[in-house]
C-alpha positions, 0 to 999 in steps of 0.5 A: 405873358400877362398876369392877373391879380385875383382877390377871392373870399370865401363864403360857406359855399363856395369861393367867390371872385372879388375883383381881378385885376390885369397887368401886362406882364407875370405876377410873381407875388402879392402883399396885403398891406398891414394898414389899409384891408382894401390895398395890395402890392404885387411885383411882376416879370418887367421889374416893378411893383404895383399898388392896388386898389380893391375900392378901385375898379381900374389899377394900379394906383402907382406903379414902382419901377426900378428893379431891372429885371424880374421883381420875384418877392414883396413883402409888407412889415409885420411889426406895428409902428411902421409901414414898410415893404421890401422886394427881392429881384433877379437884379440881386437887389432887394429894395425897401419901400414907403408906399406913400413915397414915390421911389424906394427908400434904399437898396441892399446889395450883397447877392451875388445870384437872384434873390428868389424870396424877401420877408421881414422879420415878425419880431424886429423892427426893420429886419428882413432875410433875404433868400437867393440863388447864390446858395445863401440866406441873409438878413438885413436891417433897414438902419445900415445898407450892408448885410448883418450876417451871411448864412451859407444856408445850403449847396443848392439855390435857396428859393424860400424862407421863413421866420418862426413866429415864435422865436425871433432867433430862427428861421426856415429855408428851402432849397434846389436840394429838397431839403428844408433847414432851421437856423438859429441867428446866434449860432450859424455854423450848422442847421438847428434841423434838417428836413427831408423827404421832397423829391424835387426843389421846395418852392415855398416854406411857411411857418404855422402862425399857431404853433411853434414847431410846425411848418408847411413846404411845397415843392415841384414834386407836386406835394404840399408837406406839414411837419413838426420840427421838433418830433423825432418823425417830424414829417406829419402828413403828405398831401397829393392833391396837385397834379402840377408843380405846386409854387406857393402856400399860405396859412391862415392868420384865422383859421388854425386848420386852413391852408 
């Protein structure tokens, strides 16, 4: 089916529709960019990735298509100095991208199943784990096509990753499994932790901007769940509010309490 960009704000009251834009195929995943507040990018079911306007009333501006099957993941570069985007596809590629270029950078190969998920580290300049079907999580540097380290991350697809924004050295996956594993880059042989209590898949797992040691999972069991890693009962709370597969989630830069 077709999929729509909502950009929404939220005001004292009420949230508040901003501009939607429409796109002939599923959204999978969006982006801000890290240097214009007005220009997002989203990735789609037919493979490209599209940049949009919010100054704009029609879109997209520019529309990337090389991936050749579903584009899942987009994600912009967090360090300074640099404004570079990468996406994950089903085609077990991720590609690196300079929006103000027409076509992408570079493509890293090394999956050998569809990569569900592709986010850049906060810490590093140029790096970007990778999380994948083929049961592994990945990290890569922009600088050599290759991978730097294989992480064979779970014994289920790994659907969504994470890094600690606190510790360049560490990062979450989440899995088919249920369970939710931290892994620290200089020593890979087993989970620094493992996190258990989700019933079906985690579909995505963030990382608190605020603390070190707290992360928010959500899965198909319908729950969102906050936990502490760093606890000996590191699940904090449990919430139920959906009635439905519950896919993504995000915690706010601003608001420490806001999710």
């Amino acid at each position: 089916g077709c999929g729509t960009l909502a950009v929404l704000e939220q005001n004292e009251a009420e949230i508040v529709l901003l501009r939607s834009f429409d796109w002939n195929d599923g959204l999978f995943d969006v982006t801000w960019s890290e240097n214009n507040e007005n220009v997002l990018i989203t990735c789609s079911g037919d493979g490209s990735l599209q940049i949009w306007d919010m100054a704009k009333t029609k879109g997209p501006l520019q529309v990337y298509k090389e991936h050749t099957l579903e584009a899942y993941s987009v994600d912009w570069s967090q360090t300074r100095g640099e404004q570079l985007v990468v996406s994950g596809s089903w085609d077990q590629t991720a590609k690196l991208w300079d929006p103000a270029v027409g076509k992408s950078l570079c493509t890293f190969k090394g999956h050998e199943g569809v990569i569900y998920s592709t986010i850049w580290s906060p810490h590093i300049p140029g790096c970007f784990a990778s999380a994948s079907g083929d049961q592994t999580l990945r990290i890569w540097d922009v600088k050599t096509p290759g991978v730097k380290l294989v992480i064979p991350a779970h014994q289920a697809e790994v659907l969504s990753c994470d890094w600690c924004k606190y510790d360049e050295n560490l990062l979450v996956t989440g899995a088919v499994d249920c369970s939710l594993k931290g892994w620290d880059l200089r020593n890979i042989r087993q989970p620094v932790f493992v996190l258990l209590g989700h019933t079906y898949a985690i579909r995505r797992v963030k990382v608190s901007p605020f603390h070190a040691t707290i992360l928010a999972s959500c899965s198909y069991d319908f729950t969102v769940r906050f936990w502490d890693f760093s606890k000996p009962n590191p699940l904090l709370e449990t919430v139920e509010h959906h009635t439905e597969f519950t896919c993504g989630l995000d915690l706010s830069l601003h608001n420490r309490g806001q999710v």
